[in-house]
C-alpha positions in Angstrom: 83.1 1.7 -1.6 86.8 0.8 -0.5 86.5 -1.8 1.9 89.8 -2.6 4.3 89.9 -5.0 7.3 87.0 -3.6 9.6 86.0 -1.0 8.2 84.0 0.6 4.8 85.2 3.6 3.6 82.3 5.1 0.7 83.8 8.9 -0.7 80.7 10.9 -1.8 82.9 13.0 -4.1 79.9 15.4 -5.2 79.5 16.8 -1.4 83.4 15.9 -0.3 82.1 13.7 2.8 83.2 10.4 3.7 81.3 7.8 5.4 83.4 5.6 7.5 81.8 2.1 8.5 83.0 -0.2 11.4 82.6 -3.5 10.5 82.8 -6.1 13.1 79.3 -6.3 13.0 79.7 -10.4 14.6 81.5 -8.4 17.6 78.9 -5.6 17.7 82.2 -3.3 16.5 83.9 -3.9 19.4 86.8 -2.1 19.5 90.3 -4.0 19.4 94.1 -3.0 19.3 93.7 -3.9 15.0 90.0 -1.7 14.4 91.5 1.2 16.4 95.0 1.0 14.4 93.0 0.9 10.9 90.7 3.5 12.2 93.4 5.5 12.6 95.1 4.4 10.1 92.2 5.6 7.9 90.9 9.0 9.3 94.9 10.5 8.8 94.3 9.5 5.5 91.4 11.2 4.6 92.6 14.2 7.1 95.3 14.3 4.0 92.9 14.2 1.0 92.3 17.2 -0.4 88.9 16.5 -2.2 87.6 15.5 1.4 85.9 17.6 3.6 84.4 15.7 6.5 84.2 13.0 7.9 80.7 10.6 9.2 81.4 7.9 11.7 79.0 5.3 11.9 78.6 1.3 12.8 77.3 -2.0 10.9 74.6 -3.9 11.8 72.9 -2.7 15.0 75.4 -1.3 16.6 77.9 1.9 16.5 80.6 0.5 18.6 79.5 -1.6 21.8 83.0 -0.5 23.8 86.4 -1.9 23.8 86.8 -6.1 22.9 85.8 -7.7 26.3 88.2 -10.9 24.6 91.0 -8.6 24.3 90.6 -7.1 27.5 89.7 -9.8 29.3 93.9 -11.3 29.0 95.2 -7.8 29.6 97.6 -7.4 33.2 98.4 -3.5 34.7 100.9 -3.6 32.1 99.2 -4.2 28.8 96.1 -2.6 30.1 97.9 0.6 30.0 98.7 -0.1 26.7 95.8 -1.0 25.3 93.5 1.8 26.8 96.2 4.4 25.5 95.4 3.0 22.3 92.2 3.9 22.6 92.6 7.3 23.7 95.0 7.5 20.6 92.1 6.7 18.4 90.1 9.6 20.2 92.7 12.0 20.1 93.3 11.8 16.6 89.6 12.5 15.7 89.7 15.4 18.2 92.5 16.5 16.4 91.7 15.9 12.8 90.8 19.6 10.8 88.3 18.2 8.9 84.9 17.9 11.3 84.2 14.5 12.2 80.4 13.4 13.0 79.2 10.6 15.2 75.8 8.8 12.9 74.9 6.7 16.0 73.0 3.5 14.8 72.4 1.1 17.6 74.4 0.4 20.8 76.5 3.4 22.1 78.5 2.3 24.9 81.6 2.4 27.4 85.2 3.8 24.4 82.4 3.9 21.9 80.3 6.3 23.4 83.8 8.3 24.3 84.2 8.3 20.8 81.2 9.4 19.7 81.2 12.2 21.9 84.5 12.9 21.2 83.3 14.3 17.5 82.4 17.5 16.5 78.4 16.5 16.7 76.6 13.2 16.9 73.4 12.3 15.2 71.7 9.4 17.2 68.9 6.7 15.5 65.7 6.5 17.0 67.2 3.0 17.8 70.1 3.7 19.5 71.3 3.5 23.4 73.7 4.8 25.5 75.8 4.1 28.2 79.3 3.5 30.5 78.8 0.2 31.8 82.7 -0.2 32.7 82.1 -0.3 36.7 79.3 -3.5 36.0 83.1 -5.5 34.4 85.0 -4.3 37.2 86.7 -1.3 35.9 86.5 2.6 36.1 85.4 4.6 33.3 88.7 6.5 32.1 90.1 8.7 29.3 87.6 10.5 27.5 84.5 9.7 29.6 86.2 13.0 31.5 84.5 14.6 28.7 81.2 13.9 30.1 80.9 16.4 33.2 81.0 19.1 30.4 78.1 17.4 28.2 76.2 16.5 30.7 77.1 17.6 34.4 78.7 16.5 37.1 75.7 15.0 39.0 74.4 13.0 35.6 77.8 11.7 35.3 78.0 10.3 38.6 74.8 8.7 38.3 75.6 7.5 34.2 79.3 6.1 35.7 78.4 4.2 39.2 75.3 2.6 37.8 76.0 1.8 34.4 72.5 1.9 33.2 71.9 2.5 29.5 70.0 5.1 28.0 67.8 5.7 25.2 68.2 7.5 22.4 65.3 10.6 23.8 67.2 10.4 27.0 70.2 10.9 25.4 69.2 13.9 23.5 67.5 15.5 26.7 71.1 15.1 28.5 72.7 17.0 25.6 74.6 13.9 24.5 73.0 13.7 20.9 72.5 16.8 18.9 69.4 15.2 17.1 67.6 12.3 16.8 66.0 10.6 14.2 64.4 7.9 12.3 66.9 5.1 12.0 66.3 4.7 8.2 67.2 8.2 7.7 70.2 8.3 10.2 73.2 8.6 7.0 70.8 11.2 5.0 70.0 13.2 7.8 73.8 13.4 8.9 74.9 13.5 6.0 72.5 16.8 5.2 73.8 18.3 9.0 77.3 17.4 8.0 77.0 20.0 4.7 76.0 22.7 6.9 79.5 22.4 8.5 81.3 21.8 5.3 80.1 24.2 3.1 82.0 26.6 5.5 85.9 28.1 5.0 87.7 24.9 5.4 90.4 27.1 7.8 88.0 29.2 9.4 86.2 25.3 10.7 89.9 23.9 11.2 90.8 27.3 13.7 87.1 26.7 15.4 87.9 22.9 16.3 91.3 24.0 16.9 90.3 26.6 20.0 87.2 24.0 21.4 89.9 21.9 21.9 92.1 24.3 23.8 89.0 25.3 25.9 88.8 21.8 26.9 92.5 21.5 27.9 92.5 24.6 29.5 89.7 23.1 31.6 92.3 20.1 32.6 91.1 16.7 30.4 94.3 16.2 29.7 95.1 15.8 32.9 92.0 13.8 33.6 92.5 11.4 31.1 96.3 10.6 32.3 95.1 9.8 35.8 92.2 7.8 34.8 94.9 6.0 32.5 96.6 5.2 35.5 93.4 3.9 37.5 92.6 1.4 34.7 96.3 -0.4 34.8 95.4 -0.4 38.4 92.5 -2.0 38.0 93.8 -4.9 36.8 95.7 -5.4 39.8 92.8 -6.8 41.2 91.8 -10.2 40.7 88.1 -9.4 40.9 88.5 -7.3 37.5 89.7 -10.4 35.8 87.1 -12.6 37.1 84.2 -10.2 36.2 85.6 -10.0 32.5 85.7 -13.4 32.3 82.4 -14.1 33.2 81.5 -11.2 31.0 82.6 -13.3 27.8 79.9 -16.5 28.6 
């Protein structure tokens, strides 16, 4: 297992898959501006090796990735808030865009940019254990970027209800909705997707690349990116107002 600041990287050479690990497991993963530059850091890395074939994305501890760091965010002005939630959608883009197929092993607490990560893969196996949710509007800011994924996953009306309430799901609920694939027992999670994740790889390398290649037109031609540029704008602009900065604050105790 290579390990590098926040994250594990363990090759399994015989089936070509590699296991990514966040590992901020004292922040619950949260993501800040250094895990998303390593993360992205490592995934164009492996998108180059040739002896790897896909990709599993999973967390430490008891969580996948609990959102973006509430400390970071919680100093950011319009300015660097741009900045640091185009970061983010950086980090998303590139796994969109990677060849290689790139799953989501969910392992505990799924929410706000982790949960746009996660459903920002090619397929996401959830734990029995984990929960869901975009709890962004609760801290005083919109859900943006990728979370304009969801109205595809899940409808329009759930996404409403999943973005103005900001009540977490569990993993059965999540599966219903269409945002988990499968669910199973947490002690199986990396077998399970790992087993899932050979039924994509033992496919024509090209003929998987070409397949992830037109998905991902289909969802620009449906206007994301679009969609994710505005709601780039609205979180700058929601730090504008001084009622952002005093939720996040309070957040932190």
């Amino acid at each position: 297992m290579k390990s590098e600041r926040n994250l594990l990287i363990e090759r399994d050479n015989e089936n070509s898959i590699a296991v990514v690990t966040m590992n901020r497991s004292s922040k619950l993963n949260a993501l800040n501006v250094d895990l998303m530059k390593n993360l992205i850091e490592a995934l164009k890395r492996l998108e180059e090796d040739e002896q790897i074939r896909g990709i599993i994305l999973t967390g430490s501890g008891r969580s996948f990735i609990v959102g973006a760091d509430i400390n970071e965010m919680a100093n950011l002005e319009p300015e660097s808030a741009v900045a640091f939630i185009t970061q983010l959608h950086q980090l998303i883009e590139t796994i969109r865009q990677l060849k290689k197929p790139v799953i989501a092993a969910v392992n505990g607490y799924c929410y706000g940019g982790g949960l746009e990560l996660a459903i920002s893969c090619d397929s996401l196996i959830s734990s029995e254990h984990a929960t869901f949710g975009m709890q962004e509007v609760q801290i005083g800011i919109p859900s943006v970027i990728e979370a304009a994924m969801l109205p595809h996953i899940i409808g329009f009306a759930k996404t409403k209800e999943m973005l103005l309430t900001g009540d977490v799901i569990d993993s059965k609920t999540a599966l219903e909705m269409g945002i988990a694939n499968y669910v199973v027992p947490h002690e199986e999670l990396l077998n399970e997707t790992m087993a899932y994740t050979q039924r994509i790889t033992k496919n024509a390398p090209h003929a998987v690349a070409l397949q992830k290649q037109l998905m991902n037109r289909w969802l620009e031609n449906s206007g994301l990116e679009q969609s994710i540029k505005n709601g780039i704008d609205s979180f700058g602009l929601a730090f504008s107002n001084p009622e952002t900065v005093k939720l996040l604050k309070s957040a932190l105790k």
